[in-house]
C-alpha positions in Angstrom: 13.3 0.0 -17.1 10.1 0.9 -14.9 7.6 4.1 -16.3 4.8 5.7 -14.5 2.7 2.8 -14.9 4.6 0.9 -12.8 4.5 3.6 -9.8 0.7 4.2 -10.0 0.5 -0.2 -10.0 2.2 -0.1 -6.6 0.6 2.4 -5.1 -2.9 1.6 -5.9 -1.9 -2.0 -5.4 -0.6 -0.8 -1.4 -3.1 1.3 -0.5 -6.1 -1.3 -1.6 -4.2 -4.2 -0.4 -3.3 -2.2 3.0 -7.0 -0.7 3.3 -8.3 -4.8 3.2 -5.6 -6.1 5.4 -6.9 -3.5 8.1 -10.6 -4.5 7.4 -10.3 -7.8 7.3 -8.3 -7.8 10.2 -10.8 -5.9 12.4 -13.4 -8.3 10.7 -11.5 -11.4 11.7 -10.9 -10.0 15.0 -14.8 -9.3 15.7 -15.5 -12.8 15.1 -13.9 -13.8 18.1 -14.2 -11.1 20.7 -16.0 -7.9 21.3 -14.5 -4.5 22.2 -16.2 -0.9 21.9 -12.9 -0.1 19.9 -13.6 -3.2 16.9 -16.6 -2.6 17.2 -16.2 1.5 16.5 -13.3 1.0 14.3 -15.3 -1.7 11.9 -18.1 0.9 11.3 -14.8 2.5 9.6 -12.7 -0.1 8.3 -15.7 -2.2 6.5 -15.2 0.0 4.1 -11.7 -2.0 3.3 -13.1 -5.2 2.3 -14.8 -3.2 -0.9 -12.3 -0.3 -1.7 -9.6 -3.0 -1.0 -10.2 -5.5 -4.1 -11.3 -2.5 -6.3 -8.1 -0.8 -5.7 -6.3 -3.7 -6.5 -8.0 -4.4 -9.6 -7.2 -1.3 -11.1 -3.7 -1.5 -10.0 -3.9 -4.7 -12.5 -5.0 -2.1 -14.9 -1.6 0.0 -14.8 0.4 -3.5 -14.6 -1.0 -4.3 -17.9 -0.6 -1.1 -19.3 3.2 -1.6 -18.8 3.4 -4.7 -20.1 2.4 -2.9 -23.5 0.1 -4.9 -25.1 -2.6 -7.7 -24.3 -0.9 -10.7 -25.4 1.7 -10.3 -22.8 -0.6 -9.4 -20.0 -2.9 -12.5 -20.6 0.4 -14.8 -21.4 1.3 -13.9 -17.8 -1.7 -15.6 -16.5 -2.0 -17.9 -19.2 1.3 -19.8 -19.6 2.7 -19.3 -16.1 6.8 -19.4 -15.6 6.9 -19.6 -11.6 8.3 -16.2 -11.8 7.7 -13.5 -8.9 5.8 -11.9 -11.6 3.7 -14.9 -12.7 3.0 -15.2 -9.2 2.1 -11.6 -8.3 -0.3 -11.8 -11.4 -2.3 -14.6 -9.8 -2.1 -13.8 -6.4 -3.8 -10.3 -7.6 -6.4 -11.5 -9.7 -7.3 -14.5 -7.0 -7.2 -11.9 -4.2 -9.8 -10.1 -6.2 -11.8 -12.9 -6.6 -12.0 -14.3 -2.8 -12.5 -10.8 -2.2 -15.8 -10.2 -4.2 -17.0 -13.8 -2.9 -16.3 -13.4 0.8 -18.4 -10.2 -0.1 -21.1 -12.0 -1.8 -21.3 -14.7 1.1 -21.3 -12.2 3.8 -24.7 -10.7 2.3 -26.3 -14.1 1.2 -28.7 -15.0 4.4 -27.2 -18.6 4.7 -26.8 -21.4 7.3 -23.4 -23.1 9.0 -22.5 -23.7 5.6 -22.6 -19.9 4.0 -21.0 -18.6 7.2 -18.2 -21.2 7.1 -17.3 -20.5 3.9 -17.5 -16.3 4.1 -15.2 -17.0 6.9 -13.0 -19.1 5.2 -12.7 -17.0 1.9 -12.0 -13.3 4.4 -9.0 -15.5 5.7 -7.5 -16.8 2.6 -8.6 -13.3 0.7 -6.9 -11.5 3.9 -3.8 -13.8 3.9 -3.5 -12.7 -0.1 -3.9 -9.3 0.4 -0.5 -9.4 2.4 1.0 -11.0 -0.5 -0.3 -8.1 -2.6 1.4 -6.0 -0.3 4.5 -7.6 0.2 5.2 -8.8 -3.2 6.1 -5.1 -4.6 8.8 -4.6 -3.0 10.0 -8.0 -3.1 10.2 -8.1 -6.8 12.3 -4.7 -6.7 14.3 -5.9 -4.1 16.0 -8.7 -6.0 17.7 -7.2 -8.8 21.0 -6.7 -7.6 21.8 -4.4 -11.0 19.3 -1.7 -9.1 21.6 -1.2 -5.9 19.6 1.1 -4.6 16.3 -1.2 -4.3 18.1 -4.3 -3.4 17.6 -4.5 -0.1 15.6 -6.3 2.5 14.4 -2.5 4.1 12.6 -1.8 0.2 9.2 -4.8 1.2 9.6 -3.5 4.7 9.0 0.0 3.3 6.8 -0.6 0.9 4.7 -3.0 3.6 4.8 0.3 6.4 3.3 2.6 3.5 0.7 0.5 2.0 -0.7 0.1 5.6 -0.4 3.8 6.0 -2.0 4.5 2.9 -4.8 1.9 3.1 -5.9 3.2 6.6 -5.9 7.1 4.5 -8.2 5.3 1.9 -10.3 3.8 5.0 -10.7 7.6 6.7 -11.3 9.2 3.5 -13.9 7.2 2.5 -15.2 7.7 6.5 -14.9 11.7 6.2 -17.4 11.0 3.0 -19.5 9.0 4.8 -19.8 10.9 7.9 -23.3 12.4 8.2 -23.9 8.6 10.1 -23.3 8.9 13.8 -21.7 5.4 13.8 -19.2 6.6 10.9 -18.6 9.9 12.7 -17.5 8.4 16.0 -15.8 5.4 14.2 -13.0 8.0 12.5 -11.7 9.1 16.0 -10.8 5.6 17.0 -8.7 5.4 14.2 -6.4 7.8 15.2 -4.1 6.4 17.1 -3.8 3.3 14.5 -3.0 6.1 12.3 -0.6 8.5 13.7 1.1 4.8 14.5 1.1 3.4 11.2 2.7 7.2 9.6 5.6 7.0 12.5 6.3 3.3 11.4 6.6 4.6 7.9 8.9 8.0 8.6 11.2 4.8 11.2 11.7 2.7 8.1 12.1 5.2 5.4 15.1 7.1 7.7 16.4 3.5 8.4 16.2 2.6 4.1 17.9 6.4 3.7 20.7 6.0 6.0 21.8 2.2 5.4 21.7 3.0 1.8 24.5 6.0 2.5 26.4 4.0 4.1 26.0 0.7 1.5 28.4 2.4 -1.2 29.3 4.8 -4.4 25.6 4.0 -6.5 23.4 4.2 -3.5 25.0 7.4 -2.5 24.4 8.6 -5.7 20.6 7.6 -5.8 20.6 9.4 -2.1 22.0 12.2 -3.2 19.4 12.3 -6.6 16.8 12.1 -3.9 17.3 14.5 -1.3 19.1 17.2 -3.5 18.9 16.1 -7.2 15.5 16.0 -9.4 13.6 14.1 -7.3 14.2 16.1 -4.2 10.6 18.2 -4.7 8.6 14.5 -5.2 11.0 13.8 -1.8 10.5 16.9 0.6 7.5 18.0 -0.3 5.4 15.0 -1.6 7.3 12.3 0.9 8.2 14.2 4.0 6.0 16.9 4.2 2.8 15.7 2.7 3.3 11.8 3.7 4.5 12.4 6.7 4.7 15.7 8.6 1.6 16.8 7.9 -0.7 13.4 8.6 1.6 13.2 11.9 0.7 16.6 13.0 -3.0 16.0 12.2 -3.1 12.9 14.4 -1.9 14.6 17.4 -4.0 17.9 16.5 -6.9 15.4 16.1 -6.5 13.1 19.3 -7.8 15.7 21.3 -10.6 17.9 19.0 -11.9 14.8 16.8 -12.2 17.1 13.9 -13.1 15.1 10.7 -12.3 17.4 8.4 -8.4 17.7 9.6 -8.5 14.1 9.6 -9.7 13.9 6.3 -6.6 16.6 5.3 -4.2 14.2 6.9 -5.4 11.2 5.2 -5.4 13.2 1.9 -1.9 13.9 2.3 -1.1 10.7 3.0 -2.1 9.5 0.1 -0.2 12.1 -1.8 2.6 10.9 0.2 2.4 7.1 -0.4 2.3 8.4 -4.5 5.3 10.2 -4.4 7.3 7.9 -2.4 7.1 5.2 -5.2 8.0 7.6 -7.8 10.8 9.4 -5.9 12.4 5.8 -5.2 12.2 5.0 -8.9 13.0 8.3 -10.2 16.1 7.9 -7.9 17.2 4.8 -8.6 20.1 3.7 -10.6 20.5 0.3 -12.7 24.6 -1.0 -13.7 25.4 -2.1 -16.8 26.3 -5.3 -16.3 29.4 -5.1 -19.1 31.3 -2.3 -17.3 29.3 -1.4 -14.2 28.2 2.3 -15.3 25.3 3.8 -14.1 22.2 3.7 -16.5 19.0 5.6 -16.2 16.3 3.2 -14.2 13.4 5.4 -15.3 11.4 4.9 -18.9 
């Protein structure tokens, strides 16, 4: 069974990963070729390569937490099973580590040498940052006793939010920052990425909703618990309106005003949204006993 620790580990876990992927991605992309759109966006999205592995690394926190006690957590790292969980453990604490020393290397004045190896740590940190986001909603996709979750739409989902939510961590961070003029002009070119990265989200989520009504009896049930049962506030309100509606709405407000402190709102509730979304899908979701196929409560 999964507890609230377990919800807070993936979202922090998505939003940091998604917040580096975008910044190391702009980074990467800089390298190679100028544009006034990198070159606004990065003023913005640099913010990712720091926020990203400290995110993560308190996700690590809550993963722990769950685990209940030390020994476990450290027996995870320490005698390795080639479990999905043994290797979401590593990839987590080595993503944090390339991270911090890509950081590091980036900020030493250095020759060919330094710069080849910042480079070289942003792409392997950048490459496990997607695994970071990925990996979630792998591991909850393969049970096939949690119906709901076990399907291929679940990393899809998870990877479409932890982008959202990582680019609402990248323009919060900018709305703090925004007394710079680089900042300030750096927020509007996010906008489109945005309000692009919130429709992808709202595409998948309708897509996971619907193929799950039509999959059979105990994802119909977990449908029903979400859109009508108990977890249909965390759902309409937290999900929908919040995660989606409202950031969407602020984009396209936003497009044509550049107000930062609308944008700021949207991210916000973008955040709010990505939070709920991992606890209404777990609040929702249904395990089967595996001796006569009832329904059993997924939630701790």
């Amino acid at each position: 069974m999964v507890s609230s620790y377990i919800a807070w580990y993936l979202f922090l876990a998505g939003a940091g990963g998604g917040a580096y992927a975008i910044g190391a991605t702009v980074d990467l992309l800089l390298r190679f070729r100028s544009g006034s759109w990198l070159s606004r966006a990065s003023a913005i999205t640099d913010a990712g390569l720091l926020a990203g592995p400290v995110l993560v690394a308190i996700s690590a926190v809550f993963l722990m937490l769950d685990l209940g006690s030390p020994q476990l957590a450290f027996q995870v790292f320490l005698a390795p099973t080639g479990s999905l969980l043994s290797a979401g453990a590593w990839s987590i604490a080595l993503f944090c580590l390339t991270a911090v020393a890509a950081l590091f290397a980036g900020a030493v004045d250095g020759g060919k040498v330094i710069r080849t190896a910042e480079a070289a740590l942003s792409v392997i940190s950048a490459l496990l940052s997607a695994f970071v986001i990925v990996y979630a909603g792998i591991f909850l996709s393969l049970y096939p006793t949690v119906p709901f979750l076990n399907t291929p739409l679940i990393p899809v989902l998870f990877v479409a939010s932890a982008l959202a939510t990582g680019a609402a961590v990248l323009i919060t961070i900018g709305f703090v920052r925004s007394a710079r003029d680089d900042v300030s002009d750096g927020l509007g070119s996010l906008v489109k990425l945005d309000a692009a990265l919130v429709a992808v989200e709202a595409i998948v989520l309708a897509l996971f909703i619907g193929c799950a009504w039509e999959a059979g009896d105990a994802q119909i049930r977990s449908v029903f618990e979400l859109v009508s049962g108990s977890c249909s506030l965390f759902f309409w309100f937290g999900v929908v309106l919040a995660g989606l509606v409202v950031p969407l709405s602020v984009d396209i407000i936003v497009a044509g005003t550049s107000s930062t402190p609308m944008l700021a709102m949207g991210a916000a509730c973008t955040l709010v949204g990505g939070l709920c979304l991992r606890f209404a899908l777990l609040f929702a979701a249904q395990r089967l006993c595996l001796v006569d196929m009832s329904a059993l409560v997924y939630w701790m």
